[in-house]
N, CA, C and O of each residue as an XYZ file, in Angstrom:
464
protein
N     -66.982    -21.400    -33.769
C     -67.548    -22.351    -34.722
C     -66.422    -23.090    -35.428
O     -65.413    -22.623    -35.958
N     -66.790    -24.234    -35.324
C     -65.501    -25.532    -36.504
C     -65.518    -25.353    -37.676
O     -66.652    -25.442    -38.147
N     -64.683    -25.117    -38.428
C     -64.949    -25.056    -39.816
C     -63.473    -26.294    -40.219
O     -62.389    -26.384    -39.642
N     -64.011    -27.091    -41.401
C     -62.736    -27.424    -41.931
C     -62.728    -27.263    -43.201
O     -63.796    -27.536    -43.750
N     -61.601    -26.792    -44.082
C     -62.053    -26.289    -45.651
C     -61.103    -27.264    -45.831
O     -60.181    -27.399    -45.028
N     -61.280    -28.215    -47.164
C     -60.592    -28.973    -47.922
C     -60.167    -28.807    -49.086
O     -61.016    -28.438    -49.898
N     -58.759    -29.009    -49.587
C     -58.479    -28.531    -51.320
C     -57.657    -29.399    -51.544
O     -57.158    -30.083    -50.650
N     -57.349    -29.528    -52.935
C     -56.167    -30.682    -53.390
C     -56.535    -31.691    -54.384
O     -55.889    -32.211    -55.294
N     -57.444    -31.800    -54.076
C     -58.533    -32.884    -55.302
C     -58.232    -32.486    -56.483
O     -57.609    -31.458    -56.746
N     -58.517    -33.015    -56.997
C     -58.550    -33.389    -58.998
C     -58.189    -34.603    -59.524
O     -57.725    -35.448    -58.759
N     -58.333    -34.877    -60.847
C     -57.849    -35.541    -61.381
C     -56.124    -35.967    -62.049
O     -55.255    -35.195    -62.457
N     -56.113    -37.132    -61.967
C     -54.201    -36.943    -61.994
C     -53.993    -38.881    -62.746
O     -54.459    -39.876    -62.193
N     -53.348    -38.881    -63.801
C     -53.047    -39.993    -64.436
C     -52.412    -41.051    -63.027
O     -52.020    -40.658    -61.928
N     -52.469    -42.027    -63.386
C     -51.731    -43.189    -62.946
C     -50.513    -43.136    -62.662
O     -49.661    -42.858    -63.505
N     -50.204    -43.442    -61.216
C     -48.575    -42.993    -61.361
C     -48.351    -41.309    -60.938
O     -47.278    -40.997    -60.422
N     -48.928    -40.729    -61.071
C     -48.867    -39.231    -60.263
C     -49.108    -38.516    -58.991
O     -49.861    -39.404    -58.591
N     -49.111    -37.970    -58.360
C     -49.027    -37.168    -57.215
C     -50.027    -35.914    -57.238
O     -50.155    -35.152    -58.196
N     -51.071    -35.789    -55.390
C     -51.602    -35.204    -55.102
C     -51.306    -34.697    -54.059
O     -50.148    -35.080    -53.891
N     -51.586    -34.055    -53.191
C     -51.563    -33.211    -52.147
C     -52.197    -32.553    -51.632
O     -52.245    -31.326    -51.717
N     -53.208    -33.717    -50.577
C     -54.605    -32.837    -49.664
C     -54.102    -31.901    -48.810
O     -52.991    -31.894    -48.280
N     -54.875    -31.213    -48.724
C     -54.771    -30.182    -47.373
C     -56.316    -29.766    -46.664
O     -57.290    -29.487    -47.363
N     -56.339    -29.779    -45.341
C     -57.480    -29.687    -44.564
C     -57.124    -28.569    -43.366
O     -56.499    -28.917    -42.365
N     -57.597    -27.150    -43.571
C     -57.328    -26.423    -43.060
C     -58.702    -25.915    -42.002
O     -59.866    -25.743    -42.365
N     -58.226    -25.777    -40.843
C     -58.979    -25.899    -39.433
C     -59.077    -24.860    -38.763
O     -58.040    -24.407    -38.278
N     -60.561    -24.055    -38.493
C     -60.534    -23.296    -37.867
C     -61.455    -23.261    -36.398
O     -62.529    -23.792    -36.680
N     -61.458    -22.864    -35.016
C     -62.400    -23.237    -34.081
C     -61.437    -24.509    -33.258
O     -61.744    -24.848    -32.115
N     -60.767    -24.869    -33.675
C     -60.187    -26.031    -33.226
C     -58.818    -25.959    -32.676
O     -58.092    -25.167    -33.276
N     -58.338    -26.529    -31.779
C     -57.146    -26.497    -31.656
C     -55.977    -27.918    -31.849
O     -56.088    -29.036    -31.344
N     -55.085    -27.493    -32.582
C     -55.043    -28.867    -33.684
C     -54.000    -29.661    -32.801
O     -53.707    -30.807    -33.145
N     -53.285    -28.958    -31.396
C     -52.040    -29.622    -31.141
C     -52.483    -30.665    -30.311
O     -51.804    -31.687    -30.209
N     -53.520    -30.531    -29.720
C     -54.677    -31.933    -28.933
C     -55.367    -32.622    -29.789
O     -56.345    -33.185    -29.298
N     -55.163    -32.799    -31.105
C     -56.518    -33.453    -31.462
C     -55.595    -34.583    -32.450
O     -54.449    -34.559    -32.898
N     -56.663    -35.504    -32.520
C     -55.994    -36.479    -33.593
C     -56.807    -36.426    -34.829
O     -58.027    -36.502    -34.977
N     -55.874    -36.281    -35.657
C     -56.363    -35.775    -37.273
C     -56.292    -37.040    -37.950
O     -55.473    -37.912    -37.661
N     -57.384    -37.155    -39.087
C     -57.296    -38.628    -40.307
C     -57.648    -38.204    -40.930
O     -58.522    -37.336    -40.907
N     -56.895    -38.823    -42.051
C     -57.917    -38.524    -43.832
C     -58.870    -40.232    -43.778
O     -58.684    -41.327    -43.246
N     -59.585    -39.798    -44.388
C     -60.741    -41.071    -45.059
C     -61.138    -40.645    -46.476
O     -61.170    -39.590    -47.109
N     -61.407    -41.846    -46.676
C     -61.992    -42.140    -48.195
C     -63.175    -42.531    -48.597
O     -63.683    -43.146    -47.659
N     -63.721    -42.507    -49.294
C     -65.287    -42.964    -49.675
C     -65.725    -43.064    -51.083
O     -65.742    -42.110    -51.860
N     -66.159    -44.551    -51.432
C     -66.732    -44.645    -52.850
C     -67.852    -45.126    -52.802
O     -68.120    -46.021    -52.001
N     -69.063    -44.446    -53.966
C     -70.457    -44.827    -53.720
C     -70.660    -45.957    -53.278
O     -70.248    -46.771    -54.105
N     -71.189    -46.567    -52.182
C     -72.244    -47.905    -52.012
C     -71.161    -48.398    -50.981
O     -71.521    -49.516    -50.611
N     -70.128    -48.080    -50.437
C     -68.854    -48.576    -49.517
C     -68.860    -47.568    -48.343
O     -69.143    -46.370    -48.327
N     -68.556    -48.215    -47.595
C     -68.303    -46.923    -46.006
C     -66.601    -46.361    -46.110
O     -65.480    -46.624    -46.545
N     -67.289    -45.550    -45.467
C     -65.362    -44.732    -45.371
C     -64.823    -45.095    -44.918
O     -65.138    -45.423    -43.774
N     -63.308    -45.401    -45.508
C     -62.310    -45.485    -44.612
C     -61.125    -44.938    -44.618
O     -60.649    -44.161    -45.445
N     -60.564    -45.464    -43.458
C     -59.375    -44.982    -42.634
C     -58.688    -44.747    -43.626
O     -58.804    -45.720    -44.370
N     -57.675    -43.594    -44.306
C     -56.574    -44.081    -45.123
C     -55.208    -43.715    -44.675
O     -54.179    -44.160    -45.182
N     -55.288    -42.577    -43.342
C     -54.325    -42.342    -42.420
C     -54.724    -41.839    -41.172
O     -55.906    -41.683    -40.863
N     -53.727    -41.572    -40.415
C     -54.193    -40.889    -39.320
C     -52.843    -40.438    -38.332
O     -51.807    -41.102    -38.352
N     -52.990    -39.367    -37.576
C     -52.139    -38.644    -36.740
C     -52.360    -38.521    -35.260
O     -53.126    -37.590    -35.009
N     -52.082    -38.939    -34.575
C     -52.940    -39.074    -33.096
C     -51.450    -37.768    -32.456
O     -50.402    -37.286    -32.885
N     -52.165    -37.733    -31.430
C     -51.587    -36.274    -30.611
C     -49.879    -36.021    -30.587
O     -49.226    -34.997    -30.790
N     -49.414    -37.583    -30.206
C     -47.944    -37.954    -29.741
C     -47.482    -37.557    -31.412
O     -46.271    -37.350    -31.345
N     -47.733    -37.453    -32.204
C     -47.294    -37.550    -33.555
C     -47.191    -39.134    -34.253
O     -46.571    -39.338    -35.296
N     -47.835    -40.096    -33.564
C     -47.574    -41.492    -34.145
C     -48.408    -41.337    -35.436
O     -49.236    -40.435    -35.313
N     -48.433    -41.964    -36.659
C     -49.235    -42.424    -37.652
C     -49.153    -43.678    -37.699
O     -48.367    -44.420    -37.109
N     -50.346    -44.026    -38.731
C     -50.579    -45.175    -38.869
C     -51.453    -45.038    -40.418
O     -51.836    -43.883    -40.606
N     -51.814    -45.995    -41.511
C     -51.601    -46.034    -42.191
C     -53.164    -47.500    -42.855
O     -53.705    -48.337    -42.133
N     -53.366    -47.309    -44.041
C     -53.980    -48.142    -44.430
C     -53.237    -49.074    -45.342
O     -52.719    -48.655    -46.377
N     -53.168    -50.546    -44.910
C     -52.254    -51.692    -45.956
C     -52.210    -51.138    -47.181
O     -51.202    -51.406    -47.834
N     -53.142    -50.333    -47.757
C     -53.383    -50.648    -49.141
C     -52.409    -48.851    -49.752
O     -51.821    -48.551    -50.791
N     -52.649    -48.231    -48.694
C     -51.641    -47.047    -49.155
C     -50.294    -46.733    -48.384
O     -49.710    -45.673    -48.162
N     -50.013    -48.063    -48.057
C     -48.479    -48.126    -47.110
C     -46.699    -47.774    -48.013
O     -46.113    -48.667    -48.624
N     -46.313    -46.766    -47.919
C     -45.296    -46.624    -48.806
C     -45.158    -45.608    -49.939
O     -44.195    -45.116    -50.529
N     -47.052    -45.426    -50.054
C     -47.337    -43.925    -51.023
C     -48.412    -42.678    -50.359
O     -48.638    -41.658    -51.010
N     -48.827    -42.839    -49.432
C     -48.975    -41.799    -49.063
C     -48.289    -41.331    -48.172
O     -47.343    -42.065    -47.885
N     -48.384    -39.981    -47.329
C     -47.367    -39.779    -46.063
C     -48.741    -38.572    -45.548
O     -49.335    -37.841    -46.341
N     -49.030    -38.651    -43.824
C     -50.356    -37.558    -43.579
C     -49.260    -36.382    -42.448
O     -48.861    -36.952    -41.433
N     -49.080    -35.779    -42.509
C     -48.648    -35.094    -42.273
C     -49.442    -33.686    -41.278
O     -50.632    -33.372    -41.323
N     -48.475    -33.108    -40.527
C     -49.496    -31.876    -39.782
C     -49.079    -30.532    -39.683
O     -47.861    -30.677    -39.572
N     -49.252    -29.554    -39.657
C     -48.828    -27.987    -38.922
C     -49.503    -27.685    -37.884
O     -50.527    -27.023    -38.055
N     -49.210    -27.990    -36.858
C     -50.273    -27.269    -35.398
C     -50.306    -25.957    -35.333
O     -51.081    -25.442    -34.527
N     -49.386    -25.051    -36.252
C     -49.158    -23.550    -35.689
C     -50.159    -23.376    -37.166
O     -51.035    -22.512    -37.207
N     -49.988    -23.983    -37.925
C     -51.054    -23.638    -39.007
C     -52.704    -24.408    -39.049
O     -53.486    -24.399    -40.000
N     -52.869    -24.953    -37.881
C     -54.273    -25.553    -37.986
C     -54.319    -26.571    -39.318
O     -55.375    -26.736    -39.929
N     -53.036    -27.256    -39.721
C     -53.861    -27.746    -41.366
C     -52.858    -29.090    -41.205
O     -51.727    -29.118    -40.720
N     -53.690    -30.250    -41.801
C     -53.459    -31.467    -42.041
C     -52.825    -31.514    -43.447
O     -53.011    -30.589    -44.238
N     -52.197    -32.416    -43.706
C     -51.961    -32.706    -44.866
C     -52.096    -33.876    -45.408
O     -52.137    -34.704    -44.498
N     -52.201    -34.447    -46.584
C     -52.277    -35.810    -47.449
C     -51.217    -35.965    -48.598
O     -51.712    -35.761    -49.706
N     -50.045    -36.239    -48.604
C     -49.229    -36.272    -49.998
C     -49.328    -38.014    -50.401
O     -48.842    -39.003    -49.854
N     -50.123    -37.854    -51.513
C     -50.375    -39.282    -52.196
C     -49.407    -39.454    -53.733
O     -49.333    -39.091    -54.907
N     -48.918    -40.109    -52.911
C     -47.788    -40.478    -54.724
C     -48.110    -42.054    -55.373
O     -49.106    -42.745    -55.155
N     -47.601    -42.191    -55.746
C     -47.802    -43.284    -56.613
C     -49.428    -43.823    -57.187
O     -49.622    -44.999    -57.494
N     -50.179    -43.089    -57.241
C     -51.218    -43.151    -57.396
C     -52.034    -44.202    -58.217
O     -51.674    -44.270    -59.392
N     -52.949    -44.952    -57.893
C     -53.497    -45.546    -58.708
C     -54.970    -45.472    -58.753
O     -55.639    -44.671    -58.100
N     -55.589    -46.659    -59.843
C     -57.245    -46.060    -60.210
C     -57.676    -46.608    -58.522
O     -58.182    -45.785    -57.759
N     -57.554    -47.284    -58.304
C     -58.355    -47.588    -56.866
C     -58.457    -46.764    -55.996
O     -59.324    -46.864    -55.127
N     -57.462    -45.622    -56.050
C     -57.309    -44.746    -55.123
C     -58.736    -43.269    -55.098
O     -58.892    -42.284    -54.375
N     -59.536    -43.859    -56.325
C     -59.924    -42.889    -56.719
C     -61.416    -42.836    -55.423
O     -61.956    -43.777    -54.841
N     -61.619    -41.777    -55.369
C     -62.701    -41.950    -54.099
C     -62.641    -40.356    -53.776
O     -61.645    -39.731    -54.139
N     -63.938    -39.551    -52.945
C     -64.260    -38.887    -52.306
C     -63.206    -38.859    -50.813
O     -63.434    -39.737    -49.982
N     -62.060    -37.827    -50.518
C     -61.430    -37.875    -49.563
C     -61.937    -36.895    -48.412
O     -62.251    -35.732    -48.666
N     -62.005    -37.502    -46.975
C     -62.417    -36.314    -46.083
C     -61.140    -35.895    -45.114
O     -59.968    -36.082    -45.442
N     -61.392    -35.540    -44.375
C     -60.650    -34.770    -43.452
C     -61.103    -35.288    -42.136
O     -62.324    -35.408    -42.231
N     -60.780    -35.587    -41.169
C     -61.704    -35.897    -39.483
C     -60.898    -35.312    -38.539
O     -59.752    -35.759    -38.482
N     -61.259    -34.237    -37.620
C     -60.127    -33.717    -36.808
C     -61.033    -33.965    -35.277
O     -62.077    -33.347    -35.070
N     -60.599    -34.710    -34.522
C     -61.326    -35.331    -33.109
C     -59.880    -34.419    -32.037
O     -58.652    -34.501    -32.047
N     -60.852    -33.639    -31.262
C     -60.090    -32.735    -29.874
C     -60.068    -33.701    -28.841
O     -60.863    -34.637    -28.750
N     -59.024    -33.419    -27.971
C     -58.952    -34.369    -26.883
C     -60.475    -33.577    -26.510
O     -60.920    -32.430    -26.557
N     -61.150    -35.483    -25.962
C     -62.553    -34.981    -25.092
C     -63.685    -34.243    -25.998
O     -64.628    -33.643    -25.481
N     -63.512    -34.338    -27.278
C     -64.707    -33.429    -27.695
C     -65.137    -34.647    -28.876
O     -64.552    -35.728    -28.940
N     -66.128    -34.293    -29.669
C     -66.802    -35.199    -30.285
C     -66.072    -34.629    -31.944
O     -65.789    -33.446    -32.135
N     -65.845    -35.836    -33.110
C     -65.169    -35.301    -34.030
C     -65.718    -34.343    -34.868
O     -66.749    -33.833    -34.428
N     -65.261    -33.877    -36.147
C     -65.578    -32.601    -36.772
C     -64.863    -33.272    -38.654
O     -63.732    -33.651    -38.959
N     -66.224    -33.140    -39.558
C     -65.323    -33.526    -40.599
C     -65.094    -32.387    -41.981
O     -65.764    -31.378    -42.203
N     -64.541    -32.642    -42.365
C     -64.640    -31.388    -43.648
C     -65.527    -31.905    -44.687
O     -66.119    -32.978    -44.571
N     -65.648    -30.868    -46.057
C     -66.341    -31.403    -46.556
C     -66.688    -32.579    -48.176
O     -67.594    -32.852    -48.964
N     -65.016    -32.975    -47.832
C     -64.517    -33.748    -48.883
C     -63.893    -33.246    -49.666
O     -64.136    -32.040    -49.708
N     -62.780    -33.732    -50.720
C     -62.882    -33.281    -51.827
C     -62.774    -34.588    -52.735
O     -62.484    -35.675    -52.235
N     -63.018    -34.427    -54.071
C     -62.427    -35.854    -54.891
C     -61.255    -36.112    -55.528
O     -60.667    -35.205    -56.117
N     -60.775    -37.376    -55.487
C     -59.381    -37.530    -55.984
C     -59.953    -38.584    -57.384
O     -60.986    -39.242    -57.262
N     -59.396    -38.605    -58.250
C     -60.040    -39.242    -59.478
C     -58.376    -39.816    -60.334
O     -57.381    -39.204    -60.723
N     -58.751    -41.147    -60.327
C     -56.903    -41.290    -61.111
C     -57.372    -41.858    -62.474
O     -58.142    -42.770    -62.777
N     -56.922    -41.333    -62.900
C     -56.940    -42.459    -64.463
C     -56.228    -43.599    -65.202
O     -55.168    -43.347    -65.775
N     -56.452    -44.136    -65.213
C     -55.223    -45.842    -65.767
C     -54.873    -45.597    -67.157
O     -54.169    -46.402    -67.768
């Protein structure tokens, strides 16, 4: 069975630093391409990074330069280090871990909340 547990969320002033983590079990993480997404009421989720198998990332314009997504394959767990933080950033963050050939798997959010 897939499980993904998510932690790291809270609240954090303007200008401060978080650090998601999305830890994976059922899965095997060194085939799969991992993303964080974001989500605010009444808007669809999106992309805010992502890790595809080769180790390439890629990145959303709007968090280019402050976040970094990061991986452990021997530890099953993704990571999110968001610095420079601002109120826009604030949103419901998920986890998406897609296996080569299999259909994706998401966690179950957590929230990031910034204050100005």
């Amino acid at each position: 069975q897939v499980q993904l547990v998510e932690s790291g969320g809270g609240l954090v002033q303007a200008g401060g630093s978080l650090r998601l983590s999305c830890a994976a079990s059922g899965i095997i993480f060194s085939i799969s391409r991992l993303g964080w997404y974001r989500q605010t009421p009444g808007k669809q989720r999106e992309l805010v990074a992502s890790s595809d198998i080769s180790g390439i990332t890629r990145y959303a314009d709007s968090v280019k330069g402050r976040f970094t997504i990061s991986r452990d394959n021997a530890k099953n767990t993704v990571y999110l280090q968001m610095n420079s933080l601002k109120p826009e950033d604030t949103a419901a963050y998920y986890c998406n871990v897609v296996p080569m050939g299999e259909i994706g798997y998401w966690g179950q959010g957590t929230q990031v909340t910034v204050s100005s």
